[in-house]
DSSP file (Angstrom, degrees, kcal/mol; ACC not computed):
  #  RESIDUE AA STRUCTURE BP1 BP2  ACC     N-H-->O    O-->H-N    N-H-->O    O-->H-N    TCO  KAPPA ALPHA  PHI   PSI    X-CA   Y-CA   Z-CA
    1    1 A X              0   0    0      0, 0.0     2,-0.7     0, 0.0     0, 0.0   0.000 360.0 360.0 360.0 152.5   -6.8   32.9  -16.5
    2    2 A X        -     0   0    0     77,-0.0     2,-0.2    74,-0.0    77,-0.1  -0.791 360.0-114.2-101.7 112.8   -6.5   31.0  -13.2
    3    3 A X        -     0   0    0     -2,-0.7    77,-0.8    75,-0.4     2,-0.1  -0.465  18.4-131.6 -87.3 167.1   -3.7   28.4  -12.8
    4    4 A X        -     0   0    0     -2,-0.2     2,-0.4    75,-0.2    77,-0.2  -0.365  18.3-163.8-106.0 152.7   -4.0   25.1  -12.5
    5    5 A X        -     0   0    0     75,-0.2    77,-3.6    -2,-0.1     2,-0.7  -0.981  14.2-146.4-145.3 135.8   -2.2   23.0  -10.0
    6    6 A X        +     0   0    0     -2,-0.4    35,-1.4    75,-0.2    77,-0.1  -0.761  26.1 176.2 -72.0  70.3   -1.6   19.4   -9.7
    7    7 A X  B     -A   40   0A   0     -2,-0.7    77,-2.9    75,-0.2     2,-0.3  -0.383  21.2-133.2-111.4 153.7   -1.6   18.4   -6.1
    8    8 A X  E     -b   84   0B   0     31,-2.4     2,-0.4    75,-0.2    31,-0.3  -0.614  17.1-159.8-105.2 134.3   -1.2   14.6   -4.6
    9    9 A X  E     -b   85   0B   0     75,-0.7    77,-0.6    -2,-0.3    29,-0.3  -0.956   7.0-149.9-102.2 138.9   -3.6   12.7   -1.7
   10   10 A X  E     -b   86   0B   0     27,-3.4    27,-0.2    -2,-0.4    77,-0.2  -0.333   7.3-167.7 -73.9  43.2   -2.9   10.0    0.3
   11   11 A X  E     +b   87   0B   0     75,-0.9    77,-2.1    -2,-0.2     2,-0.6  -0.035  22.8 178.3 -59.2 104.8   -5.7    7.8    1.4
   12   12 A X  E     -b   88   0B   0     75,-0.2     8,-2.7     8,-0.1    77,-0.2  -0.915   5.9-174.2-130.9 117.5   -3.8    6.0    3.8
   13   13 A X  E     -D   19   0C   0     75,-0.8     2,-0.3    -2,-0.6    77,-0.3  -0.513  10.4-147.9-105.2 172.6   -5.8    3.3    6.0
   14   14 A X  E >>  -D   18   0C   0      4,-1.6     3,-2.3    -2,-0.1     4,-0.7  -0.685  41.2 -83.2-122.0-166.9   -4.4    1.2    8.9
   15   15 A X  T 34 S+     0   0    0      1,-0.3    -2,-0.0    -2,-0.3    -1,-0.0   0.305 126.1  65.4 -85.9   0.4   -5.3   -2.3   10.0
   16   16 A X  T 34 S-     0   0    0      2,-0.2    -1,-0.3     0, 0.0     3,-0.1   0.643 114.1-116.6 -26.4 -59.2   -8.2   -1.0   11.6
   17   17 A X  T <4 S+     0   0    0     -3,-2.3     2,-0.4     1,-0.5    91,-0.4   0.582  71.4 134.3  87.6  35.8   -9.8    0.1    8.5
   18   18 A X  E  <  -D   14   0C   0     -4,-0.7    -4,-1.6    89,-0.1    -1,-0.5  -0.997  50.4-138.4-143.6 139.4   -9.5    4.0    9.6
   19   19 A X  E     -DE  13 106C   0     87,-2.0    87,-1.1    -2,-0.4     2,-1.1  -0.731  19.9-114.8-109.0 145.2   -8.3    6.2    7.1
   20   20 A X  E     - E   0 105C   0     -8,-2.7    17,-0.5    -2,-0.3    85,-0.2  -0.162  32.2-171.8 -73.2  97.5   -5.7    9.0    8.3
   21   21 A X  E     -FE  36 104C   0     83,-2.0    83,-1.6    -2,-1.1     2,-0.2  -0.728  10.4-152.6 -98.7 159.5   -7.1   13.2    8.0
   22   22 A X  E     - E   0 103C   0     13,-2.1    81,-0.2    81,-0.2    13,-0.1  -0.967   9.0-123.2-146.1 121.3   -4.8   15.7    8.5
   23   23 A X        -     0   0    0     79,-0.8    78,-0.4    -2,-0.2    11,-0.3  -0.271  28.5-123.3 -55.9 150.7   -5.6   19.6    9.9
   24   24 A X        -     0   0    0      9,-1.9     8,-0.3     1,-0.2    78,-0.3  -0.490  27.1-122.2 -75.9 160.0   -4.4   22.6    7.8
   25   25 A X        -     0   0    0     74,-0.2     7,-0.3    -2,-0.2     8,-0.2  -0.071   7.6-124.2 -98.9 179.3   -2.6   24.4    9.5
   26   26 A X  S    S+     0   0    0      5,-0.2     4,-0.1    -2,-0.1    74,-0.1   0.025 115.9  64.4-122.1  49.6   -3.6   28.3   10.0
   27   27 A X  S    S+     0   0    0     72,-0.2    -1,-0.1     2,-0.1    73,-0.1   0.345  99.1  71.7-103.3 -31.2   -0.1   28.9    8.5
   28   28 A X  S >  S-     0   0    0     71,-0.2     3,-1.4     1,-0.1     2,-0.1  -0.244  99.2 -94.8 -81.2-175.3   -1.5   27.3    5.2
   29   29 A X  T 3  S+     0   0    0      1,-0.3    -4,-0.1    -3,-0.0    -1,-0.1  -0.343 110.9  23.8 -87.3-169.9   -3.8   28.5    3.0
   30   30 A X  T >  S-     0   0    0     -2,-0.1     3,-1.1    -6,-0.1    -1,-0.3   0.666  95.7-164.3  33.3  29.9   -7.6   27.3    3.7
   31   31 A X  T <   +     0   0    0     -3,-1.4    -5,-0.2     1,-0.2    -6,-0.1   0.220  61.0  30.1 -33.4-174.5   -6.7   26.7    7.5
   32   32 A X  T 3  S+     0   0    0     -8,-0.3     2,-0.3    -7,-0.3    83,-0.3   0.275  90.7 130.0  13.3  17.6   -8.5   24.8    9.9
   33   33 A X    <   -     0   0    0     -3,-1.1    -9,-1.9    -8,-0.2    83,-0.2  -0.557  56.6-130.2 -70.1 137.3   -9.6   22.8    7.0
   34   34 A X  B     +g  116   0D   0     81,-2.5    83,-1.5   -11,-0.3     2,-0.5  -0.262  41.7 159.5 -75.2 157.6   -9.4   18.4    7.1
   35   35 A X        -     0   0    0     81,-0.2   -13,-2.1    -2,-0.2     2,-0.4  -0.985  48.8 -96.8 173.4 160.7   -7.9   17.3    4.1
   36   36 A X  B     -F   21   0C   0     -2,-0.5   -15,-0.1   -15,-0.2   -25,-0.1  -0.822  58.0-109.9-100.6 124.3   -5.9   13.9    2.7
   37   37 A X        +     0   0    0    -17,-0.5   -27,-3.4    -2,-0.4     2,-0.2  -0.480  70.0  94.5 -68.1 161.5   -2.0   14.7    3.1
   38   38 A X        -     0   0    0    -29,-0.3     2,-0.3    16,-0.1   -29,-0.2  -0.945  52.9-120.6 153.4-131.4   -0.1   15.1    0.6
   39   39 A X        -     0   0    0    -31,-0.3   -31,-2.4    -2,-0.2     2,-0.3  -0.909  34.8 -61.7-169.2 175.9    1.4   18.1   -1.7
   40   40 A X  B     -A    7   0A   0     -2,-0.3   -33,-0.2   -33,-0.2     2,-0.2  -0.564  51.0-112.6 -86.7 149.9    1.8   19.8   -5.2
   41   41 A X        -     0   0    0    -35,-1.4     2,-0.3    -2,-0.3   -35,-0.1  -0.441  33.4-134.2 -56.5 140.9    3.4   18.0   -7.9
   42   42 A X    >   -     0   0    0     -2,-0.2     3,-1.1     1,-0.2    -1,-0.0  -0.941  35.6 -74.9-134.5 144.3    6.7   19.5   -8.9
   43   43 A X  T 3  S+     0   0    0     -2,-0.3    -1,-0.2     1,-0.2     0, 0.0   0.273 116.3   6.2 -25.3 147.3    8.0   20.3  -12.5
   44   44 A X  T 3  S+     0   0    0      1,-0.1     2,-0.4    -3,-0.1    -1,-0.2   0.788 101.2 124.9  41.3  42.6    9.1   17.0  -14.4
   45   45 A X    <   -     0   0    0     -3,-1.1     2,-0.2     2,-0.0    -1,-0.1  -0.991  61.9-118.9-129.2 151.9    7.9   14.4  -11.6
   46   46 A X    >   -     0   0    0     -2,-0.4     3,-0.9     1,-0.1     4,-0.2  -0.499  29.8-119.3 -81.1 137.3    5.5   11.5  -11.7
   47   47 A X  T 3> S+     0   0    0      1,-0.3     4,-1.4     2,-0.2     5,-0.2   0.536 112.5  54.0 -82.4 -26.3    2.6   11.9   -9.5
   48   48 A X  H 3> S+     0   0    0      2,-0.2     4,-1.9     1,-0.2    -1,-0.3   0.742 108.9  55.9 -79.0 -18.0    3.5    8.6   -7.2
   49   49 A X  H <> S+     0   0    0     -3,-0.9     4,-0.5     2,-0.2    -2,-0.2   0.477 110.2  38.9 -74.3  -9.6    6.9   10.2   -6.8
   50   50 A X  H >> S+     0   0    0     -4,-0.2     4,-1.9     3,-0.2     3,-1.0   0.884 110.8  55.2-106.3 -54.3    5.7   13.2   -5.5
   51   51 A X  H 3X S+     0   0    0     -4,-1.4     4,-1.5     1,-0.2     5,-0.3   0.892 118.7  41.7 -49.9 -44.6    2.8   11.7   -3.3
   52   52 A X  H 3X S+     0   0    0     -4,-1.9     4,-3.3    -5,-0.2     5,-0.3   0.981 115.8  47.3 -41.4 -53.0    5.9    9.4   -1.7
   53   53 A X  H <X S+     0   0    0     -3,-1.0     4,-2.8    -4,-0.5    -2,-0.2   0.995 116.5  43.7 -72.7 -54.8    8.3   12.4   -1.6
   54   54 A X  H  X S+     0   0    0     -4,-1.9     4,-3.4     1,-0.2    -1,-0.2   0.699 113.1  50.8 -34.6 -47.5    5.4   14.8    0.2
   55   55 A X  H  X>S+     0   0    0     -4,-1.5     4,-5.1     2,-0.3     5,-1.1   0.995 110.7  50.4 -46.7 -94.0    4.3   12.1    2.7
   56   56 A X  H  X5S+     0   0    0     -4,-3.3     4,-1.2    -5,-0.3    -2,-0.2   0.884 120.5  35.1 -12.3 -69.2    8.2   11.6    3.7
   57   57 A X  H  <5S+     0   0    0     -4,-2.8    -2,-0.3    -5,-0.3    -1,-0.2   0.988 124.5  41.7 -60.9 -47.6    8.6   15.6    4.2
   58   58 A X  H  <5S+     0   0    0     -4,-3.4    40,-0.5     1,-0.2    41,-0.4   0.888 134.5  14.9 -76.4 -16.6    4.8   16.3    5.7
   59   59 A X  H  <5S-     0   0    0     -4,-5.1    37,-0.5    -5,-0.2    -1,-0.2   0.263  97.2-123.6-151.3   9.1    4.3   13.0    8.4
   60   60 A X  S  <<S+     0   0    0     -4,-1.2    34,-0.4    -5,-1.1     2,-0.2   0.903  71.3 122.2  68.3  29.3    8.0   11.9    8.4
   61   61 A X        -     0   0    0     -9,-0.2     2,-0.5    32,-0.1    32,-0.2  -0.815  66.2-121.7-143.9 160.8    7.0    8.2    7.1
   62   62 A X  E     -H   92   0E   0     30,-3.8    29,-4.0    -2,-0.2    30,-0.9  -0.951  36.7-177.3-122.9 109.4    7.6    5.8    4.2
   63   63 A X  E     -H   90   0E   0     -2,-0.5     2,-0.3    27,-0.2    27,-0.2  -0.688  21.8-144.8-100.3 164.8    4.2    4.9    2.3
   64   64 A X  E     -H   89   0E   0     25,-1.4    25,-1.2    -2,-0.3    -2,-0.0  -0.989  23.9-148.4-110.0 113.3    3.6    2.4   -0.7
   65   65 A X        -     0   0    0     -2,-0.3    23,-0.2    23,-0.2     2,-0.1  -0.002   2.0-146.4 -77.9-177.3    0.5    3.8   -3.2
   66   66 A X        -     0   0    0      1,-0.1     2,-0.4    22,-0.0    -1,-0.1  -0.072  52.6 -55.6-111.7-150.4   -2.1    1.6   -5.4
   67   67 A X  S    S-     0   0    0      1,-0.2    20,-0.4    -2,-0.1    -1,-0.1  -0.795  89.5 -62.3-110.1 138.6   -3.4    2.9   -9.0
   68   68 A X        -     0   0    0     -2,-0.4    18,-0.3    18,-0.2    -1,-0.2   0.077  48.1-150.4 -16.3 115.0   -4.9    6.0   -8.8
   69   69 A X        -     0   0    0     16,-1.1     2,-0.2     1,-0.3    17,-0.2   0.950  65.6 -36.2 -40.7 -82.1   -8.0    6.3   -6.5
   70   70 A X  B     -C   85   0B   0     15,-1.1    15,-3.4    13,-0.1     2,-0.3  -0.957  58.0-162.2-160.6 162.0   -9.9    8.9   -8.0
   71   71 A X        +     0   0    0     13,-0.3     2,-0.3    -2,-0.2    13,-0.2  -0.967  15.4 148.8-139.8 152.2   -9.3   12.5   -9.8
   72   72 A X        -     0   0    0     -2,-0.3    11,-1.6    11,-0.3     2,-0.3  -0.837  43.4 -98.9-172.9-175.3  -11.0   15.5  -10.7
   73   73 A X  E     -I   82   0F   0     -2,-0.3     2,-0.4     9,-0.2     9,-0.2  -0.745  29.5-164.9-138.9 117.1  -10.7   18.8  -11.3
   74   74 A X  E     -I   81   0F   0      7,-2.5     7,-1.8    -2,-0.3     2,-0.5  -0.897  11.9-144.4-108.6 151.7  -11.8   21.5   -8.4
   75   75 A X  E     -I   80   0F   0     -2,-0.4     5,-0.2     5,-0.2     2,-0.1  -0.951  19.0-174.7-113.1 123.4  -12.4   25.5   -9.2
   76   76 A X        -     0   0    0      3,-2.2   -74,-0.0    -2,-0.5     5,-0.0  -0.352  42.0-109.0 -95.2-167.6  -11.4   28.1   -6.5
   77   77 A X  S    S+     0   0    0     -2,-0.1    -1,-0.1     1,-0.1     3,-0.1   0.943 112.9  21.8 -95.7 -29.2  -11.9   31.3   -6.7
   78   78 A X  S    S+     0   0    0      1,-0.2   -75,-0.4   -76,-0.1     2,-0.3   0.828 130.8   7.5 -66.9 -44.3   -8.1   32.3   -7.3
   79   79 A X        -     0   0    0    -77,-0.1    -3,-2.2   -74,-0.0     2,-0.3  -0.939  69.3-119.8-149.2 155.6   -6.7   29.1   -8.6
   80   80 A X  E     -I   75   0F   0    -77,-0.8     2,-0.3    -2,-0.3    -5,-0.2  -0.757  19.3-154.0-100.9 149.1   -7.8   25.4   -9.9
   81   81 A X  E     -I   74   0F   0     -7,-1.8    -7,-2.5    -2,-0.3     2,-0.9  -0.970   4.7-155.9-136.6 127.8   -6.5   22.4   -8.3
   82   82 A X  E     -I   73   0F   0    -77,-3.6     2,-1.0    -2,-0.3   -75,-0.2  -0.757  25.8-157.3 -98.9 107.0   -6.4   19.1  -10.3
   83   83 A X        -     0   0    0    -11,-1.6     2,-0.9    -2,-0.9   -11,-0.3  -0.557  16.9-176.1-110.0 123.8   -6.5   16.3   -7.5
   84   84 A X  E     -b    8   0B   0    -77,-2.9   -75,-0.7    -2,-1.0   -13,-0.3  -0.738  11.2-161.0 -90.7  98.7   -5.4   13.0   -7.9
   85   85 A X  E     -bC   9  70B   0    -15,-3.4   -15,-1.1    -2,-0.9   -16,-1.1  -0.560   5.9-168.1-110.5 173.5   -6.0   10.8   -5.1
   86   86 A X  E     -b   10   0B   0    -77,-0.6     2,-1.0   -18,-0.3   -75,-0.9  -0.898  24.2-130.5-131.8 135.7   -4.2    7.2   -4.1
   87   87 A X  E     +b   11   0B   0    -20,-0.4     2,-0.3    -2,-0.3   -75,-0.2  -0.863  46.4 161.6 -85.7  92.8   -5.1    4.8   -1.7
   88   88 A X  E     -b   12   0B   0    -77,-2.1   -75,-0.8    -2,-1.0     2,-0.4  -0.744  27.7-146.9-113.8 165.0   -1.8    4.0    0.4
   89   89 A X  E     -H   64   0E   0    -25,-1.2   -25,-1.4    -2,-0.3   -75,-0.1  -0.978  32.4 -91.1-149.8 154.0   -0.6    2.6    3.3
   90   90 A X  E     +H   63   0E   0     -2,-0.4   -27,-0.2   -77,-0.3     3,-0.1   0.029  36.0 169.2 -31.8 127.4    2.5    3.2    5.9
   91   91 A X  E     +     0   0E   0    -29,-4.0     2,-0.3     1,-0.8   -28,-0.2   0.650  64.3  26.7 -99.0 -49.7    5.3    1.1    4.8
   92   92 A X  E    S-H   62   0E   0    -30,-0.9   -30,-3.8     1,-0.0    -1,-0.8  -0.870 116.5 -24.0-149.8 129.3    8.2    2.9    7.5
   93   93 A X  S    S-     0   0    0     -2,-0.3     2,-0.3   -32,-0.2   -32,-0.1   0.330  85.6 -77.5  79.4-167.4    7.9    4.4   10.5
   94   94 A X        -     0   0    0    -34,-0.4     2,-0.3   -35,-0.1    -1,-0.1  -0.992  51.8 -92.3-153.1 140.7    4.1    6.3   11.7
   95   95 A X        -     0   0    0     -2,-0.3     2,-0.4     1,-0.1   -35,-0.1  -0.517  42.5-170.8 -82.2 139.9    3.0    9.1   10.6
   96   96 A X        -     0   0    0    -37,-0.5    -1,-0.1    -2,-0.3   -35,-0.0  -0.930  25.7-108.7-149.7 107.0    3.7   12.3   12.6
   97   97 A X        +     0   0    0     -2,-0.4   -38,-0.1     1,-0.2     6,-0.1  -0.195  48.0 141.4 -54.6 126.1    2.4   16.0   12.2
   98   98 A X  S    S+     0   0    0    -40,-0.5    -1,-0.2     0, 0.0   -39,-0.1   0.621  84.7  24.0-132.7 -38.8    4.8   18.9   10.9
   99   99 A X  S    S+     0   0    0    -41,-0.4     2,-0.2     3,-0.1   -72,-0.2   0.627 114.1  74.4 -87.6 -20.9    3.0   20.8    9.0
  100  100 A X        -     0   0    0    -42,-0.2   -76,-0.2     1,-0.1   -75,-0.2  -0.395  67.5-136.3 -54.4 144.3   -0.3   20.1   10.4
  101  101 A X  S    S-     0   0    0    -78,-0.4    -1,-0.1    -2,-0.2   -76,-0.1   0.981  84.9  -8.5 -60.2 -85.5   -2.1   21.1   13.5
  102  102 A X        -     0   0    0    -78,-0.3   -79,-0.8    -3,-0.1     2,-0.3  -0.439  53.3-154.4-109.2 177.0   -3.5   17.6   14.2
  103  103 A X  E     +E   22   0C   0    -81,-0.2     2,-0.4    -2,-0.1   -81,-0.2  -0.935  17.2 175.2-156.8 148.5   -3.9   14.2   12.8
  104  104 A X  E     -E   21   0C   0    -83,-1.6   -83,-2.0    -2,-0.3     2,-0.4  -0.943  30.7-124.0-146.6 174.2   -6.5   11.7   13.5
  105  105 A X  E     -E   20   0C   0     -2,-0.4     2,-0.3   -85,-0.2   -85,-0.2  -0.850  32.1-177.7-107.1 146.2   -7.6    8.3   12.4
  106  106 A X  E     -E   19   0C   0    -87,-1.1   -87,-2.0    -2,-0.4     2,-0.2  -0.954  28.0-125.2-141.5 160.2  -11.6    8.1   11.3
  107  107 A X    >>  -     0   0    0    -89,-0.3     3,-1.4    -2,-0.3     4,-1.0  -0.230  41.4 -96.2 -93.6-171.8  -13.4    5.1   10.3
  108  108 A X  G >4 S+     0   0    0    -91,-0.4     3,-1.3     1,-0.2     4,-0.1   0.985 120.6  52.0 -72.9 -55.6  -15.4    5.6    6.4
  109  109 A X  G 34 S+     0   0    0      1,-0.2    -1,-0.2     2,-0.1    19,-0.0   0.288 102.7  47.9-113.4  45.5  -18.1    6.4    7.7
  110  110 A X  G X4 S+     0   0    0     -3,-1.4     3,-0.5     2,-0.1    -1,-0.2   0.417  81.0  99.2-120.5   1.6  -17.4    9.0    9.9
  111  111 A X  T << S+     0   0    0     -3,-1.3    -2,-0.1    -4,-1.0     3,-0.1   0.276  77.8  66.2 -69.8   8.1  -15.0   11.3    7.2
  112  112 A X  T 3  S+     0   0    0     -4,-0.1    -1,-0.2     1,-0.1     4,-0.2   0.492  80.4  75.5 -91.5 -11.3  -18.0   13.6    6.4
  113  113 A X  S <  S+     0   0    0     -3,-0.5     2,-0.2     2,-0.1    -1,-0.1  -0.073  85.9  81.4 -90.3  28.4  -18.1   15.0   10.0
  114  114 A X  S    S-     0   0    0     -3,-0.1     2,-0.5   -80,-0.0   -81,-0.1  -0.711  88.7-116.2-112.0 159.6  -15.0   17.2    9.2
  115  115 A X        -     0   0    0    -83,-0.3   -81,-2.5    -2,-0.2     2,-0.4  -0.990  47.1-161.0-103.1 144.9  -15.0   20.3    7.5
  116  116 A X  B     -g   34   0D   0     -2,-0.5     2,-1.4   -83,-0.2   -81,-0.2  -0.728  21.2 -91.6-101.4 151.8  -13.1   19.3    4.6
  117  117 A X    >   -     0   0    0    -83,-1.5     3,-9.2    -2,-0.4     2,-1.4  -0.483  47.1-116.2 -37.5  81.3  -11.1   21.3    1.8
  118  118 A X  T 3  S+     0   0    0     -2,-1.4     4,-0.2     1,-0.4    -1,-0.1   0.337 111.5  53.2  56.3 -68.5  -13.2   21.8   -0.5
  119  119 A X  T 3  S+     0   0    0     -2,-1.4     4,-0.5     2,-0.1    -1,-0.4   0.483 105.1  65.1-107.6 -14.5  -11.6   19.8   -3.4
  120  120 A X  S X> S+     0   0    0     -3,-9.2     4,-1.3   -86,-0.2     3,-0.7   0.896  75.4  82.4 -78.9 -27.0  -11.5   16.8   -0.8
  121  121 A X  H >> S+     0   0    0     -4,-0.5     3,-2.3     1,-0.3     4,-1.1   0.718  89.7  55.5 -49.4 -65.7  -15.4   16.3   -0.3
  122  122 A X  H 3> S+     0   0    0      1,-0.4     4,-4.4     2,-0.3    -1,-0.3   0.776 108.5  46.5 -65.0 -57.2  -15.5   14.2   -3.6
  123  123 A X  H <> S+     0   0    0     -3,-0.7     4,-2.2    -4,-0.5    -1,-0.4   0.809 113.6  49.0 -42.9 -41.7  -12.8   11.8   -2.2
  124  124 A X  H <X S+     0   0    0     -3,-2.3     4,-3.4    -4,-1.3     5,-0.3   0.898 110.8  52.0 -75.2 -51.6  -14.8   11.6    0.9
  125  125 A X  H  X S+     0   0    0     -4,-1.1     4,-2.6     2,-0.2     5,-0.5   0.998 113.9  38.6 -50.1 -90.6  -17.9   11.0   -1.1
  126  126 A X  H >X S+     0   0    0     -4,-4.4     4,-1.6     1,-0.2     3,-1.5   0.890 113.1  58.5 -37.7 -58.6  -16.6    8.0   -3.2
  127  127 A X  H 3< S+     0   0    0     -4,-2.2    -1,-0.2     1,-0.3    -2,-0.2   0.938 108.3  46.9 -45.3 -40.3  -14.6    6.6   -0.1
  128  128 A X  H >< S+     0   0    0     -4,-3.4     3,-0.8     1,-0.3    -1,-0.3   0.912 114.3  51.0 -74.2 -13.3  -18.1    6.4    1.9
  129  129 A X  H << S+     0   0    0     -4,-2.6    -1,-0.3    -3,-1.5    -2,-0.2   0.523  99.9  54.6 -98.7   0.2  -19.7    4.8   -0.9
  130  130 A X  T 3<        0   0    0     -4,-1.6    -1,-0.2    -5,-0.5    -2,-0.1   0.313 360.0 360.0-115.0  36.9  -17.7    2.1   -1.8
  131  131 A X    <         0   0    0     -3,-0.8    -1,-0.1    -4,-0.2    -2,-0.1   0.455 360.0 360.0 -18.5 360.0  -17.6    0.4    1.9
């Protein structure tokens, strides 16, 4: 049986209206993959607590989330990842690559022109369709 993991997004726009991607790293797994920061969920914590706490640790920044974005359920071939995502935005400080390769800002409807992770495409999908 494959285990499941609970992992965090950020959709975090600026006052632009251009939403923040982030490189994998080729030290993580799927490198050179586009993806929404954020991180696994850890034992006994609330899914805005972790998307805060990840954020903090990966881009060095202080965000404030919404209500849940969107969620579902992805199958890899090793492991499932149940992704929850948030709409947020920079509270403190600007966010800053550490675990990433790059980071760039894109407008809505240019976040399909990545290759994304996989389990982000959905997010990507709803984002371009609700302009």
């Amino acid at each position: 049986m494959k285990k499941t993991v609970k992992v965090v997004a950020a959709i975090i726009e600026n006052e632009n209206k251009e939403i923040l991607c982030a490189l994998r790293s080729t030290d993580m797994a799927m490198p050179n993959m586009w993806e929404f920061p954020g991180g696994k969920v850890e034992k006994e914590e609330d899914v805005y607590t972790a998307l805060i706490r990840e954020i903090k640790e990966e881009m060095n920044c202080k965000i404030e989330t919404s209500d849940i974005f969107t969620e579902h359920t992805h199958e890899y071939e090793t492991f499932i990842i149940e992704l929850i995502a948030f709409k947020a935005t920079v509270i403190e400080g600007t966010p800053q690559k550490s675990e990433h390769d790059k980071l760039i800002w894109l407008k809505r409807g240019n976040l399909a022109s990545l290759q994304r992770a996989p389990a982000d495409i959905p997010v990507v999908e709803q984002l371009i369709k609700e302009k």
